[in-house]
C-alpha positions as CSV (number, residue, x, y, z in Angstrom):
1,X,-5.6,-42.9,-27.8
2,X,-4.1,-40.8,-24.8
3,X,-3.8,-36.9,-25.1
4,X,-1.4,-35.0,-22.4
5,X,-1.8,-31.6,-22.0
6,X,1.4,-29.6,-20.1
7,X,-0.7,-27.5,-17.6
8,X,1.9,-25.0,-15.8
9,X,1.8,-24.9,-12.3
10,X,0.5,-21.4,-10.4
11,X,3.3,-19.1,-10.0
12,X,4.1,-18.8,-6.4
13,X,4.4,-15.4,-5.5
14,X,6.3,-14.4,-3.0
15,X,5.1,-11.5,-0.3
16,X,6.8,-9.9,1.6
17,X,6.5,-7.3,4.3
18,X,7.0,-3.4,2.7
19,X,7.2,-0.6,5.0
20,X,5.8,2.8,3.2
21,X,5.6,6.1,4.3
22,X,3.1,8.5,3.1
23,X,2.9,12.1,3.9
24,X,-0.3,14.0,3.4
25,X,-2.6,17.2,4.2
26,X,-6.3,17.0,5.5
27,X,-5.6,15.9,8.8
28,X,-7.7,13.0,10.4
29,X,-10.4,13.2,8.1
30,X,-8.2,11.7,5.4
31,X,-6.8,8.7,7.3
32,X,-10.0,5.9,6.0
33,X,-9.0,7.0,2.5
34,X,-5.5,6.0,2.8
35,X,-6.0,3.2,4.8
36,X,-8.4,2.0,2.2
37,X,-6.0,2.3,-0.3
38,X,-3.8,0.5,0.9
39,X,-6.1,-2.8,2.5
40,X,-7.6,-2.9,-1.1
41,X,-7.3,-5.9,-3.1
42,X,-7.9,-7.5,0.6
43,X,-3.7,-6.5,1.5
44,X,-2.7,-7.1,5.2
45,X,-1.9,-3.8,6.3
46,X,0.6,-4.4,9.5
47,X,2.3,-1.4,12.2
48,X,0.2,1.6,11.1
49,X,1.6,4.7,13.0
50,X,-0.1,7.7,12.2
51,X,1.4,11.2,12.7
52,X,-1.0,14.3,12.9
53,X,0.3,17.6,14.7
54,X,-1.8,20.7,15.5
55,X,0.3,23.5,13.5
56,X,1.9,21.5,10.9
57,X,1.1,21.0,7.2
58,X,1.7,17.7,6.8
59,X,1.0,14.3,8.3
60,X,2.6,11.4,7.9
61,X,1.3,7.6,7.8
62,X,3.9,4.5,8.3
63,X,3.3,1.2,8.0
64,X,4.3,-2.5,6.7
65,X,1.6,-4.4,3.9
66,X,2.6,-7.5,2.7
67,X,3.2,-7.3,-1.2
68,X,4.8,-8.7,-4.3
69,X,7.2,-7.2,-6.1
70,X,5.1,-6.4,-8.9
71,X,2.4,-4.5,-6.7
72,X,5.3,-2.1,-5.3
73,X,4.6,0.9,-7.7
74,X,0.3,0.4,-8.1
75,X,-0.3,0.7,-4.8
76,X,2.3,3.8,-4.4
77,X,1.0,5.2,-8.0
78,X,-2.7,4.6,-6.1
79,X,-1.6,6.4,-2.8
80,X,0.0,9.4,-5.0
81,X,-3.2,9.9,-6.5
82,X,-5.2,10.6,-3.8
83,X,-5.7,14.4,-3.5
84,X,-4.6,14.7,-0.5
85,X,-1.4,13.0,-0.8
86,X,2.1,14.8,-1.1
87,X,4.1,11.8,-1.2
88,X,4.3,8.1,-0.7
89,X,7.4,6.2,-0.8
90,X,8.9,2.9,0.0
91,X,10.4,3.7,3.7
């Protein structure tokens, strides 16, 4: 007597390269926290440009991670809850 059982196959998903800006306050000291946010889960983390000027409020962070679709609104609802963010959209 022979038994099959259908196993499904692992879902491929597909990545692709997301370019998100973040503004925030804090300055330079709160750069490793958003970077860290954003490389957690082990995400590439690609074109960083960072954008802190003396005299202004708020700083601003660009850059491309490779996601899924599905990971689009954690990683932004995980950036917006950082204190320090203001905002943190897809660019």
């Amino acid at each position: 007597m022979s038994t099959s059982f259908a196993v499904p196959a692992p879902r491929s998903t597909l990545l692709l390269r997301r370019r998100i800006a973040t503004y925030f306050v804090g300055g330079v000291e709160e750069v490793p926290g958003l970077v860290g946010a954003l490389a957690q889960g082990g995400r590439l983390v690609h074109e960083l440009s960072v954008d802190i000027r003396d005299g202004v409020r708020e700083s601003s962070m660009v850059c491309a991670v490779l996601l899924a679709g599905d990971e689009i609104e954690p990683l932004l609802g995980r950036l917006r809850a950082l204190p320090s963010v203001v905002s943190s959209e897809l660019a």
